[in-house]
Structures are given as C-alpha cells and as structure tokens.
DOFI-900593 format. One record per residue (C-alpha): residue in three letters; x, y negated, z negated. Coordinates in steps of 0.5 Angstrom, whole numbers, plus 2048, in hexadecimal, padded with zeros to 3 digits. Last residue first. Layout:
BEGIN
ALAXYZ...
//
This chain:
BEGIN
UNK8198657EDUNK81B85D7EDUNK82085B7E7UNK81D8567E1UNK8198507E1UNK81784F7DAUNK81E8517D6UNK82284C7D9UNK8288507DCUNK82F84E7D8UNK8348487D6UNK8388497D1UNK83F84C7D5UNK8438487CFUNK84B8497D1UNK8498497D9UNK8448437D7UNK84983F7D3UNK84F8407D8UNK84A83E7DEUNK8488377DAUNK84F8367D8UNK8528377E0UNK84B8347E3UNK84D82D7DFUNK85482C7E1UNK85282D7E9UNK84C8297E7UNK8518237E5UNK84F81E7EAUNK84E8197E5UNK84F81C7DEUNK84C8217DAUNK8458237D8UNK84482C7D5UNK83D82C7D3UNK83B8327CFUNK8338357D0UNK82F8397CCUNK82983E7CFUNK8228407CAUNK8228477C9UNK8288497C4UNK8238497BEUNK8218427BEUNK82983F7C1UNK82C8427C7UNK8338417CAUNK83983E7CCUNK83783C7D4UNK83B8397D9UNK83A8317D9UNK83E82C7DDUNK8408257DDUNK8438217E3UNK8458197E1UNK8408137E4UNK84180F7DEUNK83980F7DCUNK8388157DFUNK83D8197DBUNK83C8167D4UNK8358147D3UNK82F8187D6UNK83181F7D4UNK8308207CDUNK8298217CEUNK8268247C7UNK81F8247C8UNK81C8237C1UNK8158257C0UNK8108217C3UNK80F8237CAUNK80D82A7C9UNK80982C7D0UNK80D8327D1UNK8108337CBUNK8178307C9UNK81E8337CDUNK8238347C6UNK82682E7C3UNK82D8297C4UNK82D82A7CBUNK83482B7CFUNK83782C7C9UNK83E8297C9UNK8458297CCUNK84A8257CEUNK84F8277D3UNK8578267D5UNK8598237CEUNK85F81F7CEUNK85D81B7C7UNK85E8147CAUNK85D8167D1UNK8568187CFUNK8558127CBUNK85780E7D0UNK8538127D5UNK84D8107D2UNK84D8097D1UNK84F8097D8UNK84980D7DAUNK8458097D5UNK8488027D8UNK8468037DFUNK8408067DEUNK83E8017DAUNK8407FB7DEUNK83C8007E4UNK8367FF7E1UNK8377F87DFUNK8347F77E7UNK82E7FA7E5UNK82C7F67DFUNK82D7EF7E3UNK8287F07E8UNK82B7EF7EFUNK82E7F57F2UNK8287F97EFUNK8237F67F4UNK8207F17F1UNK8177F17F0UNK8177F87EBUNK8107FA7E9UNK8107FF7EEUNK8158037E8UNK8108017E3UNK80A8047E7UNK80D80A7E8UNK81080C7E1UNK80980A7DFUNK80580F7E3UNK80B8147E3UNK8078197DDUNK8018187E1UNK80381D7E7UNK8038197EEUNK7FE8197F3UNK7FB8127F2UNK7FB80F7F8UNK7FD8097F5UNK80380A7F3UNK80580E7F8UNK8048087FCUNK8088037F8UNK80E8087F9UNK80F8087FFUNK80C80B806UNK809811804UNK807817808UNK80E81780AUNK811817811UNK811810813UNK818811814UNK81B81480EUNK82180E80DUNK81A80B80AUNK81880F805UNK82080F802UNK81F808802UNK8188077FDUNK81C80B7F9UNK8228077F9UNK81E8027F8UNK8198047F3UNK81D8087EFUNK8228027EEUNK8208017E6UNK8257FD7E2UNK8237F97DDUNK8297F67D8UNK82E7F87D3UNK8357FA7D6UNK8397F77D1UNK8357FB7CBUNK8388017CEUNK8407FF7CDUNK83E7FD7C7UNK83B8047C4UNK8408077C8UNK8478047C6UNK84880A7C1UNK84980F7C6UNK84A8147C1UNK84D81B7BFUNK84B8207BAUNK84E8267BBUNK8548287BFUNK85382E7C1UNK85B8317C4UNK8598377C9UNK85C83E7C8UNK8558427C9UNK8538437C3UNK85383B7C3UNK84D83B7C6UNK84A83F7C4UNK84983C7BEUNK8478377C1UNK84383A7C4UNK84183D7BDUNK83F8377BBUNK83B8347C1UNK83683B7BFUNK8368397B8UNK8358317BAUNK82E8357BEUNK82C8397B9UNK82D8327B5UNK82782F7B9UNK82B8277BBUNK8268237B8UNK82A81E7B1UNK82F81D7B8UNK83581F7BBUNK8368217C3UNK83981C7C6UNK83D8197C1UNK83F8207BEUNK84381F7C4UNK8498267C3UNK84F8257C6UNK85282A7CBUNK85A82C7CCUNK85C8307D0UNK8618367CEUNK85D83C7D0UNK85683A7D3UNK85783D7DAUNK8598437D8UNK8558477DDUNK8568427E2UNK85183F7E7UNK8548397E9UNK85783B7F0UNK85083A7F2UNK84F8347F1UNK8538347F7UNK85582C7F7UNK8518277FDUNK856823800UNK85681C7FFUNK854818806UNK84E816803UNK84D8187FCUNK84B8107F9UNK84880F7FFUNK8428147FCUNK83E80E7F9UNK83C80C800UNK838812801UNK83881280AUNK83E81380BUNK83F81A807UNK84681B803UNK8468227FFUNK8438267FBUNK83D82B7FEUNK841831800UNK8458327FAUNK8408317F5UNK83B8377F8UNK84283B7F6UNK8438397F0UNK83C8397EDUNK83D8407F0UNK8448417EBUNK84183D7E5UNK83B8437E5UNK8338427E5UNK83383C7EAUNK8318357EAUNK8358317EFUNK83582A7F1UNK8328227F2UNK83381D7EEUNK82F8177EDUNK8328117E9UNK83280B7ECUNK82D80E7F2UNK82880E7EDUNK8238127EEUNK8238137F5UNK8218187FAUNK82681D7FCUNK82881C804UNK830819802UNK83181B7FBUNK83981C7FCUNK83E81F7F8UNK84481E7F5UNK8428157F4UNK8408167EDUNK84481C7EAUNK83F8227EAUNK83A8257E5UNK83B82B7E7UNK8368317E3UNK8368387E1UNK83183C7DFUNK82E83F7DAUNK82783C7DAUNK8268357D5UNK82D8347D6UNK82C8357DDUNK8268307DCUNK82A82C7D9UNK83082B7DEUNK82D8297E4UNK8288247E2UNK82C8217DCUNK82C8197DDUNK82D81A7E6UNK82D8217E7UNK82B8237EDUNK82A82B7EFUNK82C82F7F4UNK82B8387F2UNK82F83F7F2UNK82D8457F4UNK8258457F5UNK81F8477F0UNK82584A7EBUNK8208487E5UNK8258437E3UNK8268417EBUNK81E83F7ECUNK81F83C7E3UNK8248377E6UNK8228357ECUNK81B8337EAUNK81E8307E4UNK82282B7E8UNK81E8257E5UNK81E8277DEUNK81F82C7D9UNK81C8347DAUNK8178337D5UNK8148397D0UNK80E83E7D0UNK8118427D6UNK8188447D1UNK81E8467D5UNK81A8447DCUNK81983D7DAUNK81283B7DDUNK8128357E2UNK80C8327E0UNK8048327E3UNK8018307EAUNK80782F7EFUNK8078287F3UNK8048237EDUNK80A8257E8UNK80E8287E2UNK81482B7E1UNK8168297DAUNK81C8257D6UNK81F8207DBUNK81981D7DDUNK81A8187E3UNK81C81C7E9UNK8168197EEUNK81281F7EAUNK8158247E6UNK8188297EBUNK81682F7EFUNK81B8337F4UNK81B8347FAUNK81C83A7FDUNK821840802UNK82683A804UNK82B83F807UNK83283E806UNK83683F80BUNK83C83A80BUNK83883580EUNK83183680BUNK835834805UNK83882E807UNK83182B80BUNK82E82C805UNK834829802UNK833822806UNK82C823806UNK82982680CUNK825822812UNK81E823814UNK81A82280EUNK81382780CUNK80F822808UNK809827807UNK8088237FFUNK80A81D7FFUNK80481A7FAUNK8048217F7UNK80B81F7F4UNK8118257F1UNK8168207F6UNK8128237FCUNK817826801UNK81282B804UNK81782F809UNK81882E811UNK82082B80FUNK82282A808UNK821824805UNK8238267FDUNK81F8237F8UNK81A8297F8UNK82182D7F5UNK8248327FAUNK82483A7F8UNK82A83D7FCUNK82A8457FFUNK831846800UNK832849807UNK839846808UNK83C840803UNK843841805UNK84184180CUNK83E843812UNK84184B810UNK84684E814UNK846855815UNK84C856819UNK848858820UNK84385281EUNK83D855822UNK83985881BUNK83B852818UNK83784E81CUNK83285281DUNK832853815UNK83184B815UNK82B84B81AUNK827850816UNK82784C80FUNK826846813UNK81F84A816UNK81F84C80EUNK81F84580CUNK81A841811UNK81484180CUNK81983D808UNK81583F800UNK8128377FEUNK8108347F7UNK81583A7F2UNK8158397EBUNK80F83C7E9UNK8108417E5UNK80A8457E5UNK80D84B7E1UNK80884F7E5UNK80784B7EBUNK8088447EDUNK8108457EDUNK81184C7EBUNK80F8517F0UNK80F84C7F6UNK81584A7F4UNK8198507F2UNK8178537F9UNK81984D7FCUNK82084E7F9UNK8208567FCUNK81E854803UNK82484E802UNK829855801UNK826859806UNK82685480BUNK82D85180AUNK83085A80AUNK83385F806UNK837864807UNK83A86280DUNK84086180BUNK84185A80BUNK83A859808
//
C-alpha cells in the first residue's frame, strides 16, 4: 500500500468477493450475519489519507485490515444480535471497547460474524438469527465449535483477515482449534469486555483469532490494556502494556521448560488420532530444544473444585444490564421478554428459563461468591506447581477429539478448554498441530501459562508454529479466479 501497489479498496473489494462467492453461496458457510455496507467508502477514505501523507504514513499499525467482528461485539450502525431473532435490527450507537481499539488503529470492521446463540453452546454454532449451521470450511459436514464459530470458520476460509471473538469456557479457542487458527485467551483483567453482551462477566474474555501467532499478535497489541469503563481491567491500569511483539522469535522453544497436563485432557474418550497428533507435538516440542516434563499434576484440584460447589447463574442480571446501558434501543428490554416473545432457538429454551429463574443477584447467592475462592486457590495451586517444577508453559490439547458432525450431540465432545484458564483467570493459547481423519479435520495444541504471562507464551507458541507451519487453506474454499 505504501508503494502503491495495492490499494484499501482494492484489498476489502477482494474479501467481499469471497463472502458473496462462499458465504451463502457455494460452500455456503454461513458464517457471516451482516457485511459493512459502508466498507469500500472507509476503503476510499483510508487510501485518501495515505494518498495525502507526504511520508506515506499509514492511520495505524492495523491500517486497512478487513476484521470480521463476532454478533456479540456492539459495533456502531451494524446488527448486534448476540446470534438472537428477538434482537435482530439492533444496530448500537457506541463501540465496543475493542471494536472502538481496532477502528482506531485502521482496521476496518468489514462483517459480523455468526455465534451460538447468547454464547451458550461451546460445541456448534447454531441460533434463531441466521437459518442453518455455521459449517467448518475444512470439512462442510463437520462443527466449527461454539459460540465464536462464526468468526472462526469467516477467517478460516480467508472471508476477512483476522477476527474478535469471546471466550468465556472455550469460545475463542475451540473454534480456532476446530479451524486452524490461532487463538488468546488472555489474563483475567489484560483486556476489556466493555460494550460485549455477557455471558458471565466472571469469566468472559474477549480477543483475537487469526490464521498465524504474528497477526493474533498484532490484533492483541491494540485491544489490551486499562479501559474505565470494565472493572476487571484495573488490574493493568498504570502498567505499560508489553510489545508482544518482541515475543516472536524463531527460537522461541529453545530452553523452556514446558510441562505436559495430561489432567486436562486424559479421559477413557480422548480419540487416539488426536493423543498421536498431541504426541508428536510433543515430540516436537522437544526437537526444537525445549525441556518436556511429562506428566505433571495440580493435585489439589479435585478438592479445590468441590469447595466451590453452589449454583450460580448471573446470566440474567448481567444480561439484563448490558440492555439497559443500550438506552432503549433494543427490541427486547430484559430477558423475561425475549422469553415470552418466543424468537430464540429451541435449543437455548431451557438455558433461558433457568438463567430467568434466579431471584438474587449474583452477589448475594452463596455459590457465586465461592467462585472467586476458587479461582483464587486453583490460580495459586497452579503457580505452585509450576514454580515447584520451573516451567514457563503447560501444554495440552485443546480438545481431546476431532470437530463431530453437523447436528452430532451424542458423541464425545472433547472440550478441554472450560476448567484450567478460565477458571484462574490465567492466559492460554492455541496454534494448530495438525489434522486427524486423513489429514482433514484440524487439531489444536494449548499452551496456558502464568498471569500476565503472554509474552512467555506468544514466544513458545510462535517457535512451535515456525518449527511445525501445520496450518493450510481449507480445501473448500479455495482462491478466487
């Protein structure tokens, strides 16, 4: 772009291309709610303003990439549904926190993205908002994961650059396992959910999702840090936010020490395609200079879970909060009336009514407030046992089987993303380490680490995808003539 060789318009033209050929069309992936009418005219204005810089100085350091932006994400003048018919034609006044972020640094928002429904289903990407499934692009009869598998199979199948998701049990991680991507999951309090529509404010995490460890980088520089108006980010005010950057070494692996949590992933189920794909990761690992110390243990983890027993549901609160912050703008006003208007799928039925059967707020129920001894004890019973054993990272696979068929709910699922990081509050990312079912389907490797330990993190996971280069195009949507 500097050069002039290729221009903002020129670029977004040819991702629009690709949703309109693929999207509804063709392969019919389904991942994409709403495309930016107003993409090519921000296009236009960004090559204007390069056009006029004497020194070629680009808006940001996210200049002209073409985002896609998942339904939960309020994003000025486009739908924000949360995957629901009952909130469909909401269109927000005011960004997200990391909307706002990415728009400031160039980026250009060009679709948002389909979701499960309210973010509850981890395991396929189904609502009431857009007829049919989110397909996985590597195999259309498979699962991309749930609830960001809209943004996950829209930046598998090269729909837009890069995407945001939410993660708050595995959201942002298992669909790009299930995709090939790259996913961060970061520290509790790193970054703000501000302007995203809850799920658990106790462990929603919103982030990046992107086909390398160097563009999830990029896109995470620019939305960590302190934001005002999300609590939990007080944790980072006044701290200078790291160059992650820096993090993305060649070498990365050699001399760590990584431990491997057969804990999080070891079960009579786990698909034995899958264990050989971890195993020689593993293996890899290793390879490339790192020290594997296999097996290691949180042994105080069955106990430190049964302290924390006790309902908690503060999905209607906090739902029913983040609609009100919208100023009478949405169709529904709380969640006893998207209950009663009836326009949801039939498979969150129950999950609603539950959640609008709670009568305390979250503060006051018992259950609830264990949450945090929890997490307070499992993220110090973790750091012992690193500290103990001097390793910089953990690894495991990210799910312990392959993507299930479309509408398969029976067999095992696989999720190993619910416990260890959200329920610390400590950073975990995934990176591809291969394909199982006759190299088709994709298998992802989580590396989970410290608090506030991305940097550590982005430096082994970067090694291992230089040493590995796993990921490939997915064979169903492939380059336009």
């Amino acid at each position: 772009m500097r050069s002039g060789q290729l221009t903002c318009r020129a670029l977004v033209q040819a991702y629009l291309r690709r949703i309109d050929a693929y999207d509804k069309q063709g392969p019919a992936v389904n991942a994409i709610t709403v495309a930016n009418p107003d993409a090519l005219a921000i296009a236009d204005s960004l090559d204007r303003r390069l056009a006029a810089s004497a020194s070629h100085q680009l808006v940001g350091p996210l200049h002209c990439i073409p985002m896609i932006v998942k339904d939960n994400f309020q994003t000025i003048g486009l739908q924000t549904a949360a995957g629901s018919l009952a909130l469909k034609g909401y269109t927000p006044s005011v960004d997200a926190f990391q909307v706002r972020r990415v728009k400031a640094a160039g980026a250009i928002v060009l679709a948002k993205s389909n979701m499960a429904e309210f973010a509850f289903s981890p395991y396929e990407t189904v609502n009431s908002l857009v007829p049919g499934y989110t397909k996985n692009p590597y195999a259309l009869d498979r699962v991309t994961a749930g609830s960001s598998g809209g943004t996950a199979a829209a930046v598998a199948a090269d729909l837009g650059e890069v995407g945001l998701g939410t993660d708050t049990g595995n959201s942002i991680r298992g669909p790009s396992a299930h995709n090939a991507l790259v996913g961060i999951r970061s520290t509790m309090g790193l970054t703000s959910r501000a302007g995203v529509a809850p799920l658990s404010l106790f462990n929603d995490i919103a982030g990046p999702m992107a086909r390398t460890v160097a563009d999830a980088v990029a896109v995470f520089q620019v939305i960590a840090g302190y934001d005002p108006d999300d609590p939990v980010t007080e944790a980072v005010k006044g701290r200078p936010i790291p160059d992650y950057s820096a993090a993305l070494v060649h070498d990365g692996l050699r001399g760590a020490r990584i431990g491997v949590l057969r804990q999080a992933f070891e079960s009579p189920t786990v698909d034995p395609e899958v264990r050989a794909v971890f195993d020689r990761a593993v293996a890899d690992l290793r390879r490339d200079g790192a020290v594997v110390v296999d097996t290691v243990m949180v042994v105080q983890l069955d106990s430190i879970r049964r302290s924390g027993r006790g309902g908690c549901n503060p999905f209607k609160y906090e739902l029913n909060a983040w609609l009100a912050a919208q100023g009478g703008r949405t169709p529904v006003k709380n969640l006893d009336e998207i209950i009663r208007s009836r326009a949801y799928h039939p498979s969150v039925q129950v999950r609603l009514e539950t959640a609008d059967s709670a009568t305390l707020p979250p503060d006051s129920v018992p259950g609830c407030r264990a949450r945090q001894q929890v997490r307070d004890g499992l993220r110090a019973a973790v750091t012992r046992m690193m500290d103990s054993l001097n390793l910089d990272a953990l690894v495991y696979p990210t799910w312990s089987n392959p993507p299930r068929l479309i509408g398969d709910l029976n067999t095992p699922a696989g999720d190993n993303s619910q416990v260890f990081s959200p329920t610390t509050g400590m950073p975990a990312l995934t990176v591809p380490m291969g394909y199982t079912r006759h190299d088709v389907l994709p298998a992802g490797m989580t590396f989970f680490g410290r608090a506030f330990d991305e940097v550590r993190l982005i430096r082994l996971a970067y090694g291992y995808e230089q040493l590995t280069k796993w990921r490939h195009q997915p064979p169903n949507t492939p380059p336009l003539k």
